[in-house]
C-alpha positions as CSV (number, residue, x, y, z in Angstrom):
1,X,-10.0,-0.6,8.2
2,X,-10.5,-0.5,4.5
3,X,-6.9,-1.3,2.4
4,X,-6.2,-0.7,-1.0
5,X,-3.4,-3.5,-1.9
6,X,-1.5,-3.0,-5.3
7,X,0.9,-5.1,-6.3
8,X,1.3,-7.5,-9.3
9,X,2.7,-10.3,-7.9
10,X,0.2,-12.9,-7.1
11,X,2.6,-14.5,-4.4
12,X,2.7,-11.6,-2.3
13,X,-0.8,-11.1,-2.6
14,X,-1.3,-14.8,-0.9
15,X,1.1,-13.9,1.8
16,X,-0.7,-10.3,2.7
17,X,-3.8,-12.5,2.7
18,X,-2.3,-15.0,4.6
19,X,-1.1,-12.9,6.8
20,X,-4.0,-10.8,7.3
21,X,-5.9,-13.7,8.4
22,X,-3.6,-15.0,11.4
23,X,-4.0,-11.1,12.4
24,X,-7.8,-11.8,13.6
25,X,-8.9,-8.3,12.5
26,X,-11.6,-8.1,9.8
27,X,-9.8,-5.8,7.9
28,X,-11.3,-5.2,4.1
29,X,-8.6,-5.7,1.3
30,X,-9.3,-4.4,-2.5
31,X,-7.0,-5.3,-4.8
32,X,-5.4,-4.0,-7.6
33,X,-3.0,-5.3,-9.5
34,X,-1.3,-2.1,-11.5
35,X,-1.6,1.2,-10.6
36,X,-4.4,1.9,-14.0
37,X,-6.5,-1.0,-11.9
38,X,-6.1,1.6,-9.1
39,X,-6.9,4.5,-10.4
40,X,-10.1,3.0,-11.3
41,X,-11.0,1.8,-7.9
42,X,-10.8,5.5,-6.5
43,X,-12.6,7.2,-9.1
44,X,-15.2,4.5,-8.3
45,X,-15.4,6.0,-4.9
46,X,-14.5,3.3,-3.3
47,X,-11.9,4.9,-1.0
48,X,-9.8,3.2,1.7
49,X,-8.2,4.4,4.7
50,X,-4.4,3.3,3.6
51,X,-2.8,2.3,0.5
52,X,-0.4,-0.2,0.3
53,X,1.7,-0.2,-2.8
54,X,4.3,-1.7,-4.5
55,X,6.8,-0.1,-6.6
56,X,7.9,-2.4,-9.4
57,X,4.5,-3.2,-11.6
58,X,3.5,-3.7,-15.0
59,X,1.8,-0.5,-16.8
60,X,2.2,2.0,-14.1
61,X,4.6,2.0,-11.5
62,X,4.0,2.5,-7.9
63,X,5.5,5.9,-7.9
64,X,3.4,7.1,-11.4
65,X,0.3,5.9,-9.6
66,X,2.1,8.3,-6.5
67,X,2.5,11.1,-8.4
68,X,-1.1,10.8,-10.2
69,X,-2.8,10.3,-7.1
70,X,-0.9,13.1,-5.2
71,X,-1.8,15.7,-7.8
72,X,-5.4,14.6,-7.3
73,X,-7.0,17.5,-5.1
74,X,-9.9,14.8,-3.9
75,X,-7.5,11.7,-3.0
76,X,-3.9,13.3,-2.6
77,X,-4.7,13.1,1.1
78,X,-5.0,9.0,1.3
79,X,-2.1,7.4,3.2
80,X,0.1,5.8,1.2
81,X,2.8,2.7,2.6
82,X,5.1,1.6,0.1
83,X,5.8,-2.0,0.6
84,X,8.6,-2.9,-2.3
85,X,11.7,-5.2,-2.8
86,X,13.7,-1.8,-3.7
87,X,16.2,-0.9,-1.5
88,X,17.3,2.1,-4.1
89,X,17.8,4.8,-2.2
90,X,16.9,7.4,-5.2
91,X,13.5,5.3,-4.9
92,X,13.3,6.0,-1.3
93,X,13.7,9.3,-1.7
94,X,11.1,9.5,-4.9
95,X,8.6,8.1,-2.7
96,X,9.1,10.8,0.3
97,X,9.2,13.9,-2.0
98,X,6.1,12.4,-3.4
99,X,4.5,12.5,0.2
100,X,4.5,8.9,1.1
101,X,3.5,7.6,4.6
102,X,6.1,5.0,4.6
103,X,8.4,2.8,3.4
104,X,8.8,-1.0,3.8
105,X,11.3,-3.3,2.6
106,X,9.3,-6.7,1.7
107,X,11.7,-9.3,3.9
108,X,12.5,-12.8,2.3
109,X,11.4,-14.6,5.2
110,X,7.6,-14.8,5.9
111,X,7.8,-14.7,9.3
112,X,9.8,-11.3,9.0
113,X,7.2,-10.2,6.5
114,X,4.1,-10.9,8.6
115,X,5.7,-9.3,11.4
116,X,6.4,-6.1,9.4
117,X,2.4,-6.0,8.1
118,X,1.3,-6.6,11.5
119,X,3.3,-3.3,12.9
120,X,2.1,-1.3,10.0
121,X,-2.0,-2.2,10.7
122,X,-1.2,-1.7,14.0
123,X,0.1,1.5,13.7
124,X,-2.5,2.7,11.4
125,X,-5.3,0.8,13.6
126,X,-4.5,3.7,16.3
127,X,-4.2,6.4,13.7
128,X,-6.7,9.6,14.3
129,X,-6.1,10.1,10.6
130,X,-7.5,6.7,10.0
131,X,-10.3,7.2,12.9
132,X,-11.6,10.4,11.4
């Protein structure tokens, strides 16, 4: 599966790595770290089969890069997992009105973290959306 990770915060980049490691898929991560970096990456062509994306970054926020990318007749389709330290509601909401594919509080704990990224690939290993 081919991921596009945004986020800004080099910690959480290590742990999605880290985590994607102990995983044993050979899953291919792209990183960008605001949504501009983003944007570039898919008008490179370079498109993956699920975003994740973090909401509170630098430049361009996760739900700019949302509503850019979902006014985009060409990617507007790409699953997109929000995968944020916001539990605002109103950004909850944002994000689903938007047309997000889900929404994931980042836990404190790593183990709680890992867990969470493990359920998310694994859902979206089985996807036919994914598959097609």
């Amino acid at each position: 599966m081919n991921i596009l990770f945004i986020e800004d915060d080099m910690i959480e980049t290590m742990k999605m790595h880290r985590a994607v490691s102990k995983f044993g898929s050979n899953h291919n991560i792209m990183e960008a770290k605001n949504g501009e970096e983003a944007l570039e990456i898919l008008k490179s062509g370079k498109l993956p089969d699920i975003i994740l994306l973090d909401i509170n970054m630098p430049r361009m926020n996760g739900i700019e890069f949302l509503t850019i990318l979902k006014n985009d007749p060409v990617i507007k389709y790409l699953p997109v997992i929000m995968m944020t330290t916001s539990e605002n509601r109103a950004d909850l909401l944002d994000c689903f009105k938007t047309g997000i594919a889900g929404y994931i509080i980042k836990p404190l704990k790593y183990e709680d973290y890992e867990s969470k990224l493990k359920k998310v690939f694994d859902y979206w290993d089985v996807s036919e959306l994914v598959q097609a």
